[in-house]
C-alpha positions as CSV (number, residue, x, y, z in Angstrom):
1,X,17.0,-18.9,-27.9
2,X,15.3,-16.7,-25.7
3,X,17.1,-14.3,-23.4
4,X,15.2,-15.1,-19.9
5,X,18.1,-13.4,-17.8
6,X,17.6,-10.1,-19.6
7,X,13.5,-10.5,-18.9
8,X,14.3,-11.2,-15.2
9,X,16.9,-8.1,-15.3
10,X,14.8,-5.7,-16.8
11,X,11.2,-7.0,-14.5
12,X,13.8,-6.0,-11.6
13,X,14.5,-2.3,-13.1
14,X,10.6,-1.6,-13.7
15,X,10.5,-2.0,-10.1
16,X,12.9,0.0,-8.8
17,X,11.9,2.6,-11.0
18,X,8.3,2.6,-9.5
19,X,10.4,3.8,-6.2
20,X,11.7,6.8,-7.1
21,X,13.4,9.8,-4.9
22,X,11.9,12.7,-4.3
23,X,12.4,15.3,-1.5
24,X,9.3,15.6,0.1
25,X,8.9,12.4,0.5
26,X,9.8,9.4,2.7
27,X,9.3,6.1,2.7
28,X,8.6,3.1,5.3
29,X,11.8,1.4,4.8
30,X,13.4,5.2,5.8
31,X,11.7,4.6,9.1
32,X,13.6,1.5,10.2
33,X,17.2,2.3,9.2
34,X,20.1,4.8,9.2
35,X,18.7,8.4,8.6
36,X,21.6,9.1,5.9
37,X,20.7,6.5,4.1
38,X,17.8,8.8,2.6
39,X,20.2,11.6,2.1
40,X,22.8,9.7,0.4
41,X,20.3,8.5,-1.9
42,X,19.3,11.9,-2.7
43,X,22.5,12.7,-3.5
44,X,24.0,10.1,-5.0
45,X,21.4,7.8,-6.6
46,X,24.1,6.1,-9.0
47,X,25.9,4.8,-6.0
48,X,22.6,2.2,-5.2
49,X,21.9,1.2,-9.0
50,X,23.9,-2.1,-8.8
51,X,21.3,-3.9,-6.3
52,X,19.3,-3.9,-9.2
53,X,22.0,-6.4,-10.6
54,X,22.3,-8.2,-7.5
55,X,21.2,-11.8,-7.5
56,X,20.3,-12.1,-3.8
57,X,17.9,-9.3,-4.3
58,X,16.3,-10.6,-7.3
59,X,15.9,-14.1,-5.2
60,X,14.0,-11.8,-2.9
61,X,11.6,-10.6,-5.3
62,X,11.3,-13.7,-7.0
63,X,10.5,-15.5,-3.6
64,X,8.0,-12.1,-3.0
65,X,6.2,-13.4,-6.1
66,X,6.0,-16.9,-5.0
67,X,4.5,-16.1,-1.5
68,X,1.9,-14.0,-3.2
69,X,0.9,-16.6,-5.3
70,X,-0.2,-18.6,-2.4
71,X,-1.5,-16.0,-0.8
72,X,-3.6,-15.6,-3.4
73,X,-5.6,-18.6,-2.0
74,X,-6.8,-17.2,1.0
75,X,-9.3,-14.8,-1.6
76,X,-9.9,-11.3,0.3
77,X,-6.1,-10.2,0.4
78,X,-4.4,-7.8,-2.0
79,X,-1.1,-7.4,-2.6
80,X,1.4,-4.3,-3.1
81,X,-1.2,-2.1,-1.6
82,X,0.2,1.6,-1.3
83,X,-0.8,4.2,1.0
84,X,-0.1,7.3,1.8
85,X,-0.3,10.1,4.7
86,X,0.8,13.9,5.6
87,X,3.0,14.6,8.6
88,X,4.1,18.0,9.8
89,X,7.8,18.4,10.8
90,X,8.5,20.4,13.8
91,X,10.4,22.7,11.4
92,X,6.7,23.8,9.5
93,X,7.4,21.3,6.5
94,X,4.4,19.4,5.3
95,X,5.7,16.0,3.8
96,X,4.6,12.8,2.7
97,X,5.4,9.1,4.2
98,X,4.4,6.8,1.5
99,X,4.8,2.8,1.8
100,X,3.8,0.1,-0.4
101,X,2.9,-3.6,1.8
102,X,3.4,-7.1,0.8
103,X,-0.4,-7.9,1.4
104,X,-3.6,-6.8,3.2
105,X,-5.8,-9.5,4.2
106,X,-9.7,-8.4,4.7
107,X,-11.3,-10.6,7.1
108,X,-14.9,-11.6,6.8
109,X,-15.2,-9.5,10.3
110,X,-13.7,-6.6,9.0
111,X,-10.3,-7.1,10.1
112,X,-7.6,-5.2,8.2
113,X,-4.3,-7.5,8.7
114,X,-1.0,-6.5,7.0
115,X,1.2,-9.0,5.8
116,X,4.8,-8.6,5.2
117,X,7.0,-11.3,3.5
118,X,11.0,-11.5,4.3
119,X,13.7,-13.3,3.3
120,X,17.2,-14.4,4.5
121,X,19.8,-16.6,4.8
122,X,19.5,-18.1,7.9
123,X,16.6,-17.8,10.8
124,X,19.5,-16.5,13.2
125,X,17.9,-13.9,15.3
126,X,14.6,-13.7,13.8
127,X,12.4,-12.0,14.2
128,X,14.4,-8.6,13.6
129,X,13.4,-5.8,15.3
130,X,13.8,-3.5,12.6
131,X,11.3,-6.1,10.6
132,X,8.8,-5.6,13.5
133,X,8.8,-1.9,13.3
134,X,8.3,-1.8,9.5
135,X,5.3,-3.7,10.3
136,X,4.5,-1.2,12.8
137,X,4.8,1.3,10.6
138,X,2.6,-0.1,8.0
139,X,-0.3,-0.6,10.3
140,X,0.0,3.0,11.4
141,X,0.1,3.7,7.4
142,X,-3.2,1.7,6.5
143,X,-4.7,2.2,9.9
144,X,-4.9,-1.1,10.9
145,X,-4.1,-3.0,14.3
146,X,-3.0,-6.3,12.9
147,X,0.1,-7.7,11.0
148,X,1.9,-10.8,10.7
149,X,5.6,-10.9,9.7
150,X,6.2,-14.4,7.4
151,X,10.0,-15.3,7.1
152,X,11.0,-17.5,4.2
153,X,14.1,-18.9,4.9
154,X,16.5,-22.4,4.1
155,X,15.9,-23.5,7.7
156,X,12.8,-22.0,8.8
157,X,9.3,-20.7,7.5
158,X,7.5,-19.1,10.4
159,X,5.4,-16.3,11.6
160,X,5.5,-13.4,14.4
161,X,2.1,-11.5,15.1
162,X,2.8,-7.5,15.3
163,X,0.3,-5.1,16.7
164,X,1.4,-1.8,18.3
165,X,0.9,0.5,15.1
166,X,3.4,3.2,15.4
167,X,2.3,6.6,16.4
168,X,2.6,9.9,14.3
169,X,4.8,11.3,16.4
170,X,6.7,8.3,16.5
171,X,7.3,8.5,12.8
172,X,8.2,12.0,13.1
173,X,11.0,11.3,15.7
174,X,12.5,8.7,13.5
175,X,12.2,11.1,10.1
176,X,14.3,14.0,12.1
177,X,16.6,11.5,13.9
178,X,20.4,12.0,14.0
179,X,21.4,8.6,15.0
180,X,23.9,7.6,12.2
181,X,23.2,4.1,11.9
182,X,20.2,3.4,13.3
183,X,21.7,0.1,14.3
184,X,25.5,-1.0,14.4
185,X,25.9,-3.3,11.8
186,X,23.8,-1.3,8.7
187,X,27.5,0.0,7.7
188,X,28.6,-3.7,6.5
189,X,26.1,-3.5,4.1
190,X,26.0,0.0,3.3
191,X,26.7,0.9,-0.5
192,X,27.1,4.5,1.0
193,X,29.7,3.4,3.6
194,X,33.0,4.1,1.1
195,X,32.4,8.0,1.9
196,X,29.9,8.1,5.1
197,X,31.8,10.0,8.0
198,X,29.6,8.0,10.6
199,X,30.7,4.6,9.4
200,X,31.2,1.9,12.1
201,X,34.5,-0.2,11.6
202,X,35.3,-3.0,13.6
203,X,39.5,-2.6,15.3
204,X,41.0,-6.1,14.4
205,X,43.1,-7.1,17.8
């Protein structure tokens, strides 16, 4: 009999792994969330090694790979496109914001649109902002001025436009900020929250 949980397991490590840590370096997704989050990470990797495991995640990908396979139909689009670009910090540091997108789709104009793909549960609330400003992020990335968001979700599949490419120091602001969370309900979900000081609790009445 062959072991297709242990293929789908170990297709989900190989892509973590291609996401490694290092300190000079930050990524998109450390744009649009708590600052800590890439410090903890640092720190203690071991503490985020069970999403791997964690079947809501792998429905993700799994969907990711679905979208892309229609995508695939439009022809001129390619998919898990990195990039890469140098910022200065205001304290002298050189580093490196490095992002990977779902898609770019090349129009026959010339257009550069960048496509990101989400899933969820519901289509309460969408679209989220911090969605929209890893979009933003990613057009400022692959200098482009076009993006759609697609959600995939049991009630809804839609799409938002998203122009408004952040600006350098935009990105910079958001690397050296010290809001812990970014927004009030990342500590629910938090794998770091058992030993962040900055966690938010809700008081039961």
């Amino acid at each position: 009999m062959i072991d297709l949980v242990s293929l789908i397991y170990a297709w989900r490590k190989e892509e973590e792994e291609k996401h490694r840590r290092t300190e000079d370096t930050w990524w998109v997704t450390d744009l649009v969330r708590c600052p800590l989050k890439r410090e903890f990470e640092l720190r203690y990797p071991e503490l985020v090694k069970h999403q791997v495991f964690t079947p809501f995640f792998i429905l993700g990908d799994l969907a990711h790979e679905g979208v892309h396979s229609v995508l695939s139909r439009l022809g001129r689009v390619e998919f898990e496109v990195e990039a890469e670009k140098t910022v200065a910090l205001p304290d002298g540091r050189e580093v490196r914001v490095r992002g990977r997108a779902d898609a770019i789709y090349y129009g026959e104009g010339g257009e550069k649109i960048v496509i990101e793909v989400k899933t969820s549960r519901s289509d309460a609330g969408i679209p989220h902002e911090h969605h929209i400003d890893q979009v933003r992020a990613y057009l400022w990335l692959h200098e482009a001025n076009e993006g759609v968001l697609l959600y995939v979700t049991p009630d809804r599949v839609t799409q938002f436009p998203v122009s408004d490419p952040m600006t350098t120091d935009e990105v910079v602001e958001r690397m050296t900020s010290k809001d812990y969370p970014r927004y009030s309900w990342e500590c629910q979900y938090c794998p770091y929250s058992v030993l962040c000081p900055h966690k938010l609790t809700k008081l039961s009445r």
